[in-house]
ChimeraX commands (.cxc) that place a marker at each C-alpha (Angstrom):
marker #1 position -16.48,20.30,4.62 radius 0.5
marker #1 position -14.24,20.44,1.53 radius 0.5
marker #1 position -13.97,16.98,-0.43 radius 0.5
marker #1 position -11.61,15.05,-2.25 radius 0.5
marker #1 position -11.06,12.04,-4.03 radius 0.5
marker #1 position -9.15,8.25,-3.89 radius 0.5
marker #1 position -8.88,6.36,-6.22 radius 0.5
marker #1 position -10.30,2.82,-7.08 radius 0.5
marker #1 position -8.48,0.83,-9.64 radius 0.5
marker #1 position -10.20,-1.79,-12.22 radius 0.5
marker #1 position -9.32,-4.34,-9.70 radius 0.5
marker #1 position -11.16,-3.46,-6.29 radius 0.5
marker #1 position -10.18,-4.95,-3.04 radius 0.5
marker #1 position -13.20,-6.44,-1.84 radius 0.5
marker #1 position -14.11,-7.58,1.62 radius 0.5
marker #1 position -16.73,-10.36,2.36 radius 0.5
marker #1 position -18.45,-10.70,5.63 radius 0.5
marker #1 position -21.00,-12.46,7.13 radius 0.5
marker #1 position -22.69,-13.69,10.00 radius 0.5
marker #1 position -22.99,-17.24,10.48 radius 0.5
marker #1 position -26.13,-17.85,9.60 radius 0.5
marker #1 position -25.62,-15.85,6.47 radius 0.5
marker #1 position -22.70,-17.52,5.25 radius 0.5
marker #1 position -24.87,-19.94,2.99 radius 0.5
marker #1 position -26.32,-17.21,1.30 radius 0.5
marker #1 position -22.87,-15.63,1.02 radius 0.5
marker #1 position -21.26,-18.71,-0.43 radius 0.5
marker #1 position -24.17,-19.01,-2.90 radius 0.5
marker #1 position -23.64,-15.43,-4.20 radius 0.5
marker #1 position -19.68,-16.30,-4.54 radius 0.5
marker #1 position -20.67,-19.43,-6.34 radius 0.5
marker #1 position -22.48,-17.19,-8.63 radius 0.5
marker #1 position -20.41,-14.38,-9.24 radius 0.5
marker #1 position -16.98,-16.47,-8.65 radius 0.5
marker #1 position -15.56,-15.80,-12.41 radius 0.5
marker #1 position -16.01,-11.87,-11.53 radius 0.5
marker #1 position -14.61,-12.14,-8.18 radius 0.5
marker #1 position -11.12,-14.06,-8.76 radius 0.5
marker #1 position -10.37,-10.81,-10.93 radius 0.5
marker #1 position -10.41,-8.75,-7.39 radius 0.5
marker #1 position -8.14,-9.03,-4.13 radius 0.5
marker #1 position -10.68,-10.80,-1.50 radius 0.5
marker #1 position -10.41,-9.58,2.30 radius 0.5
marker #1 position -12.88,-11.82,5.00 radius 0.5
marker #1 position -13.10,-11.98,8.89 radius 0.5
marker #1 position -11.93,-15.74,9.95 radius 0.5
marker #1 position -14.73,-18.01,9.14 radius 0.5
marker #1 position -15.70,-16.66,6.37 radius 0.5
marker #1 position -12.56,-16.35,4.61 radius 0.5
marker #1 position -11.95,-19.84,5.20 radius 0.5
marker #1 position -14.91,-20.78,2.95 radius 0.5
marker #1 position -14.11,-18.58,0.76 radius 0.5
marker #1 position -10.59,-19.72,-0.33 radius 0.5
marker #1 position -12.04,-23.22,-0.71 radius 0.5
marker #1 position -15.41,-22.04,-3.01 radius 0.5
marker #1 position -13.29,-19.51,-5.20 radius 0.5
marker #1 position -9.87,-21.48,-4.96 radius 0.5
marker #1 position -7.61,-18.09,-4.41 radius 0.5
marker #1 position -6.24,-16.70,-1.79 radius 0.5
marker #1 position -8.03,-14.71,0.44 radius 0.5
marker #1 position -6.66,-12.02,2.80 radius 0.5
marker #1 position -7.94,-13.23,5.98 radius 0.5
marker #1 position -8.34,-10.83,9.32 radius 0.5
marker #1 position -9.75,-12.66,12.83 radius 0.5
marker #1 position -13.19,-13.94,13.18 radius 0.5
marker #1 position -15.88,-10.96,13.81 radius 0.5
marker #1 position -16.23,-11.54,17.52 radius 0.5
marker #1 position -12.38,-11.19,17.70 radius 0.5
marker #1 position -12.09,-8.48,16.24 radius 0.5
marker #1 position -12.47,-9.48,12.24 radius 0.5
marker #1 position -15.10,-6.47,11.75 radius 0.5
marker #1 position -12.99,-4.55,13.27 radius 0.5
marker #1 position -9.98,-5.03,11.20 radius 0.5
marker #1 position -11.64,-4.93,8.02 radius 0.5
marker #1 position -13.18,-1.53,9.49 radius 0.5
marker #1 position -9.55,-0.06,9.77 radius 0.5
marker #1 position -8.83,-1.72,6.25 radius 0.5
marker #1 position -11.51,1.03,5.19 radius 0.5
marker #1 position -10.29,4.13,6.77 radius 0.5
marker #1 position -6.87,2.99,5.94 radius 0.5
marker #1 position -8.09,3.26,1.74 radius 0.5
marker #1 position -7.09,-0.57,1.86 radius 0.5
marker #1 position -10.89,-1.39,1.04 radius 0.5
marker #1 position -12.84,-0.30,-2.32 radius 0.5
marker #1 position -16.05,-2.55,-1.67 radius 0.5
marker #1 position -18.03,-4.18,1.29 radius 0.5
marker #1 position -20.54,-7.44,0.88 radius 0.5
marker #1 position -21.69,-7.80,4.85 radius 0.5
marker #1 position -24.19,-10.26,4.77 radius 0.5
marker #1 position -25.58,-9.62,8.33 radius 0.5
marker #1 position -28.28,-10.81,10.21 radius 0.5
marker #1 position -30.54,-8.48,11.59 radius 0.5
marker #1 position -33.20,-10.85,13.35 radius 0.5
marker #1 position -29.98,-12.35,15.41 radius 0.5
marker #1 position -28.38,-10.45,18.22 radius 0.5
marker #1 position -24.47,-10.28,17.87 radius 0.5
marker #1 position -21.88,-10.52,20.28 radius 0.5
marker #1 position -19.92,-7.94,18.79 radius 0.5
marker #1 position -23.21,-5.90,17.40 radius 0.5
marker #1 position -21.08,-2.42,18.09 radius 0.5
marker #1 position -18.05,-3.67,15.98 radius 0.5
marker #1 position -20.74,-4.33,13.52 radius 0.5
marker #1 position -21.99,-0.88,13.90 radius 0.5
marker #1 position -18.62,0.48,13.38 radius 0.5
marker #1 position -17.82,-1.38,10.36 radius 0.5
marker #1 position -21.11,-0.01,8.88 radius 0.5
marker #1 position -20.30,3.39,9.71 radius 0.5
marker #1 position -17.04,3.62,8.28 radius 0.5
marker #1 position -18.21,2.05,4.98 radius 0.5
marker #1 position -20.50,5.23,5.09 radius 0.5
marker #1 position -18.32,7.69,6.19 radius 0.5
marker #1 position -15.34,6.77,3.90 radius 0.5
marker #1 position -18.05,6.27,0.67 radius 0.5
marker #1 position -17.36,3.43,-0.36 radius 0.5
marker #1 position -20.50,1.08,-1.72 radius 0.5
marker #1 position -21.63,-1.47,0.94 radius 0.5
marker #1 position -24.13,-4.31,-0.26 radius 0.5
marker #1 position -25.92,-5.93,3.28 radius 0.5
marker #1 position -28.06,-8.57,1.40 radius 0.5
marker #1 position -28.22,-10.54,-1.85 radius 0.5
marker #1 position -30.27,-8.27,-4.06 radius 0.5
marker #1 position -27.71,-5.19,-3.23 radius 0.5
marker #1 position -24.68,-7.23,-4.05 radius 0.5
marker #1 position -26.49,-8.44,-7.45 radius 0.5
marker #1 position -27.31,-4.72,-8.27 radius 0.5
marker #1 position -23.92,-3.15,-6.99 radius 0.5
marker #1 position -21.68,-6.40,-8.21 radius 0.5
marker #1 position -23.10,-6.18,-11.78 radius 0.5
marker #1 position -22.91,-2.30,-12.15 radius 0.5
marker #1 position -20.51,-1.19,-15.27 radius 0.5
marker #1 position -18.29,0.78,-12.16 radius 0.5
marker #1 position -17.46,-2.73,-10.49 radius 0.5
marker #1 position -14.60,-3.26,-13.72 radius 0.5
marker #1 position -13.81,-0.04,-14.33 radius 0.5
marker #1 position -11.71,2.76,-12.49 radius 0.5
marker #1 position -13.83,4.82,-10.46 radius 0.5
marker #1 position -13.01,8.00,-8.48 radius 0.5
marker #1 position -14.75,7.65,-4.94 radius 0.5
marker #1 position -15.82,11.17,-3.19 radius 0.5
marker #1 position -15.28,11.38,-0.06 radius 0.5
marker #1 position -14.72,14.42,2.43 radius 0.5
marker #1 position -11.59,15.79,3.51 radius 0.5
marker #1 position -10.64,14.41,6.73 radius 0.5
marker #1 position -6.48,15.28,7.07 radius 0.5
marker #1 position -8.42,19.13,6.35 radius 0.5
marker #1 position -10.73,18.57,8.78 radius 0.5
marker #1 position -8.34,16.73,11.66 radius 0.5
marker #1 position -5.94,20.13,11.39 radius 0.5
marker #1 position -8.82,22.57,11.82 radius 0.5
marker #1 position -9.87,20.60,15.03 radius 0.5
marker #1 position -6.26,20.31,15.98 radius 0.5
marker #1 position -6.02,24.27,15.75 radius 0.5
marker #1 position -9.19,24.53,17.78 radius 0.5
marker #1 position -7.71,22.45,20.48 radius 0.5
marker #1 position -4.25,24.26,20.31 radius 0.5
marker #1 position -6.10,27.53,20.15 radius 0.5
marker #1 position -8.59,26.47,23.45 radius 0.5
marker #1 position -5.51,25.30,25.70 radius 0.5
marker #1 position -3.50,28.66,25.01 radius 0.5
marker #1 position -6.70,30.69,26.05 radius 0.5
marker #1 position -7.13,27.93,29.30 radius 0.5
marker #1 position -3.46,28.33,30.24 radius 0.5
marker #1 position -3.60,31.93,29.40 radius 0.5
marker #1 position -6.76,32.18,32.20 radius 0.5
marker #1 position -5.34,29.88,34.44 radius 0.5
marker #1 position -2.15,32.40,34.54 radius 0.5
marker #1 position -4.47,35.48,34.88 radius 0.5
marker #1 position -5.96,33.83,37.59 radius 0.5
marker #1 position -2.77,33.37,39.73 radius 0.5
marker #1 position -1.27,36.69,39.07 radius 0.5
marker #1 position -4.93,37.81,40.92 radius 0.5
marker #1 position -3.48,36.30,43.64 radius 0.5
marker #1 position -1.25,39.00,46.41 radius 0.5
marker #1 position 1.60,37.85,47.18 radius 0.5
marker #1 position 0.55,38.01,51.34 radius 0.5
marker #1 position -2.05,36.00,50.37 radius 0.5
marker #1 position 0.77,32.82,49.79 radius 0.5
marker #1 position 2.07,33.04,53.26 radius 0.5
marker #1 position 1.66,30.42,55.98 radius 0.5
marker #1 position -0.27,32.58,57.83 radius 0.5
marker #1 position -3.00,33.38,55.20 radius 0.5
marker #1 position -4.05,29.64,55.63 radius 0.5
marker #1 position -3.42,28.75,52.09 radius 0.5
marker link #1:1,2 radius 0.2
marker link #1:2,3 radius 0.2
marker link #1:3,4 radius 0.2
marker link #1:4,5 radius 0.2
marker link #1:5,6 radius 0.2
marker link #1:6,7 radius 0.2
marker link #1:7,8 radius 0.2
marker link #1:8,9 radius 0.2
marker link #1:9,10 radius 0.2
marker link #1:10,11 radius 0.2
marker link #1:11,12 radius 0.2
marker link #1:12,13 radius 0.2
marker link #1:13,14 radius 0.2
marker link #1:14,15 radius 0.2
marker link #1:15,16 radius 0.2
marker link #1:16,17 radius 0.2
marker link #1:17,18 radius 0.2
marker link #1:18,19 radius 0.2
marker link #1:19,20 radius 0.2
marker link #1:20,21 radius 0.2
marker link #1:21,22 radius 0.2
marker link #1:22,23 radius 0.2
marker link #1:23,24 radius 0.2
marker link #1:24,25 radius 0.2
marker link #1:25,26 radius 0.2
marker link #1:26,27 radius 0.2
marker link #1:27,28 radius 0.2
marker link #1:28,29 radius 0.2
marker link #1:29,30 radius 0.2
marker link #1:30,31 radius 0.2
marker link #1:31,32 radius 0.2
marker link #1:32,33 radius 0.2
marker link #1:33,34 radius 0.2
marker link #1:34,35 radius 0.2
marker link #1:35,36 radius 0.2
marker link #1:36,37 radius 0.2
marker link #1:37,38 radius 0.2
marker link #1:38,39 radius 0.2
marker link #1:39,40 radius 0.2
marker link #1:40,41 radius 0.2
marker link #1:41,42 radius 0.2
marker link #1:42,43 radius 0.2
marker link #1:43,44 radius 0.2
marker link #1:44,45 radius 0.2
marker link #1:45,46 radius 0.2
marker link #1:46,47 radius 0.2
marker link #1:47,48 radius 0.2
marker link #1:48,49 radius 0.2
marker link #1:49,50 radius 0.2
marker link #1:50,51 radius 0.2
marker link #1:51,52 radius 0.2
marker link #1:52,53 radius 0.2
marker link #1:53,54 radius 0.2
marker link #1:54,55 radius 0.2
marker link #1:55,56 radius 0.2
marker link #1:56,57 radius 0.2
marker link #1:57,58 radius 0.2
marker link #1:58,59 radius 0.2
marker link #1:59,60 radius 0.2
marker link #1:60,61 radius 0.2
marker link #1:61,62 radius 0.2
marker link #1:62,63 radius 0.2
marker link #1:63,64 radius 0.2
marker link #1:64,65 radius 0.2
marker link #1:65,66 radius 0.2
marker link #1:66,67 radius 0.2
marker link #1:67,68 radius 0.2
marker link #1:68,69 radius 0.2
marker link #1:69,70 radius 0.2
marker link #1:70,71 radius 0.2
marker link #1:71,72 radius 0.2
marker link #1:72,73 radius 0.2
marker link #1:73,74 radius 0.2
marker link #1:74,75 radius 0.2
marker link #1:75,76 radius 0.2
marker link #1:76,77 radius 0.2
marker link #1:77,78 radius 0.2
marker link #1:78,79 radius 0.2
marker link #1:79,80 radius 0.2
marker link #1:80,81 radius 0.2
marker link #1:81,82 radius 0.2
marker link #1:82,83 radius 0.2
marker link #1:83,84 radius 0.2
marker link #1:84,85 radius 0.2
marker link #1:85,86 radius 0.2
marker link #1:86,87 radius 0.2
marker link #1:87,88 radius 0.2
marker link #1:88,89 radius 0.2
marker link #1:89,90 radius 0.2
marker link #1:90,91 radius 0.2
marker link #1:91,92 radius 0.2
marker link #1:92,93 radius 0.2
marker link #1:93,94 radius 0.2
marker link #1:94,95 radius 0.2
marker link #1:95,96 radius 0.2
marker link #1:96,97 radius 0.2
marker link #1:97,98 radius 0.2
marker link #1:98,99 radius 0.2
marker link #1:99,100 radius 0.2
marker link #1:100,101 radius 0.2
marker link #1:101,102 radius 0.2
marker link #1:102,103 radius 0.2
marker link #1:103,104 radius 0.2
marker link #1:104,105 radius 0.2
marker link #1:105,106 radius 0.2
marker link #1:106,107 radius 0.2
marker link #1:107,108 radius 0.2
marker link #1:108,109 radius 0.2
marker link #1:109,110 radius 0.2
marker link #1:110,111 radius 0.2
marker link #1:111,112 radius 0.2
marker link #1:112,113 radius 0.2
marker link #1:113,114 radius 0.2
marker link #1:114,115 radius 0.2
marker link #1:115,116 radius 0.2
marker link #1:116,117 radius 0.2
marker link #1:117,118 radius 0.2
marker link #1:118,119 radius 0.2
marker link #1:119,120 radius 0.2
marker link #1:120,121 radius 0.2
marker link #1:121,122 radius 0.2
marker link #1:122,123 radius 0.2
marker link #1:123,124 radius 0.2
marker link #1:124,125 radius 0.2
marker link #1:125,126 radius 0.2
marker link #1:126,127 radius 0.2
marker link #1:127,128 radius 0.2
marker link #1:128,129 radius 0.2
marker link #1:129,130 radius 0.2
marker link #1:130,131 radius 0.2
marker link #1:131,132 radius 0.2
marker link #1:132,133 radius 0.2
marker link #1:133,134 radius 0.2
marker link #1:134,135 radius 0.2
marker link #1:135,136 radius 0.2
marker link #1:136,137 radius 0.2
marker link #1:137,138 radius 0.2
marker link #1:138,139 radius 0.2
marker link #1:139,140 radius 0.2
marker link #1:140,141 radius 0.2
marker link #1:141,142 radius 0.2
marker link #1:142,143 radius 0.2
marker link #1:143,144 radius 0.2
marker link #1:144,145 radius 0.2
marker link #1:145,146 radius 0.2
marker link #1:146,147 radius 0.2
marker link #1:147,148 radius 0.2
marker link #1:148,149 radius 0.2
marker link #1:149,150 radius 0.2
marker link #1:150,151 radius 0.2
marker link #1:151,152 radius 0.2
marker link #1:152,153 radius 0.2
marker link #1:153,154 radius 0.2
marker link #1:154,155 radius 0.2
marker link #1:155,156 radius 0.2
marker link #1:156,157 radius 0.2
marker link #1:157,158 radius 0.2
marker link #1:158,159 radius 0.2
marker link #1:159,160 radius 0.2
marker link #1:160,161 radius 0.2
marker link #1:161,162 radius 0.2
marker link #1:162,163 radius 0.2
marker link #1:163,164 radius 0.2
marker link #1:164,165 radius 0.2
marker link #1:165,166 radius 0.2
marker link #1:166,167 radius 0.2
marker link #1:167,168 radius 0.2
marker link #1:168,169 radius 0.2
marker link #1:169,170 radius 0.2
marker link #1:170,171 radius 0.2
marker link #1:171,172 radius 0.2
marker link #1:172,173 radius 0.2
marker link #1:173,174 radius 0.2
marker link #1:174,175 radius 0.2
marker link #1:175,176 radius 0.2
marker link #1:176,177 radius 0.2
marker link #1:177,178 radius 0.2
marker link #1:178,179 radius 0.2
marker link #1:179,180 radius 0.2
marker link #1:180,181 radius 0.2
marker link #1:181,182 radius 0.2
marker link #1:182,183 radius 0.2
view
């Protein structure tokens, strides 16, 4: 699949998540990285985002909480090129109500390349990286090339299914179509 770029400026739009019994740990990390932060657009699911504006004292862009739909949002955030950087401090020992949305955000941080810390010691390592204050030219693949080449396929497969289904009536004799035939 042929690639291309998007851009990511010096300031990154940034989206914190995590699961409740994560948010500590999340807050703690904010605490410690909040002069860093307040240079970047924040994005959180409900919660979260809540905390957030009161630790860092800015306004944070908040979406619903994750079992509403928060991951979710933030997930279309990132496909949209409306997100440059995910913190998701998740459990993993806790089952989720909404463990597929979870899933999904995952995945689109992956498939849309953009970095994706799930604990502490990632954030510290990605957070402090000279790239985090810098502009930075992400590589991902080309999806509007790919979506046309499946939209030909699928043009090209119901012209050969209509042309068939056509074939297949003009196979049929006309005596064949009359009361009598039983059909």
């Amino acid at each position: 699949m042929k690639s291309t770029t998007l851009p990511m400026g010096t300031k990154k739009h940034i989206a914190l998540v995590a699961h409740d019994s994560r948010k500590d740990d999340l807050l703690e990390w904010v605490r410690f990285n909040r002069l860093s932060l307040i240079q970047h657009e924040i994005y959180a699911t409900g919660t979260t985002g809540w905390l957030l504006q009161r630790e860092l004292g800015i306004e944070v862009h908040r979406m619903q909480s994750g079992p509403l739909g928060g991951d979710l949002q933030i997930g279309a955030k990132i496909a949209e090129g409306e997100i440059d950087f995910l913190v998701f401090f998740w459990d993993p020992l806790e089952a989720q109500p909404h463990d597929p949305d979870v899933k999904a955000l995952l995945r689109l941080a992956v498939l849309w390349n953009i970095p994706a810390a799930t604990n502490r010691a990632s954030a510290d390592f990605m957070f402090s990286s000279p790239l985090m204050h810098q502009d930075y030219e992400r590589i991902v693949p080309d999806y509007a090339t790919y979506q046309r080449e499946r939209e030909l396929r699928m043009a090209q497969f119901v012209a050969e299914e209509l042309q068939s289904a056509t074939t297949d009536i003009s196979d049929v004799a006309p005596a064949d179509l009359t009361p009598e035939s039983g059909q």
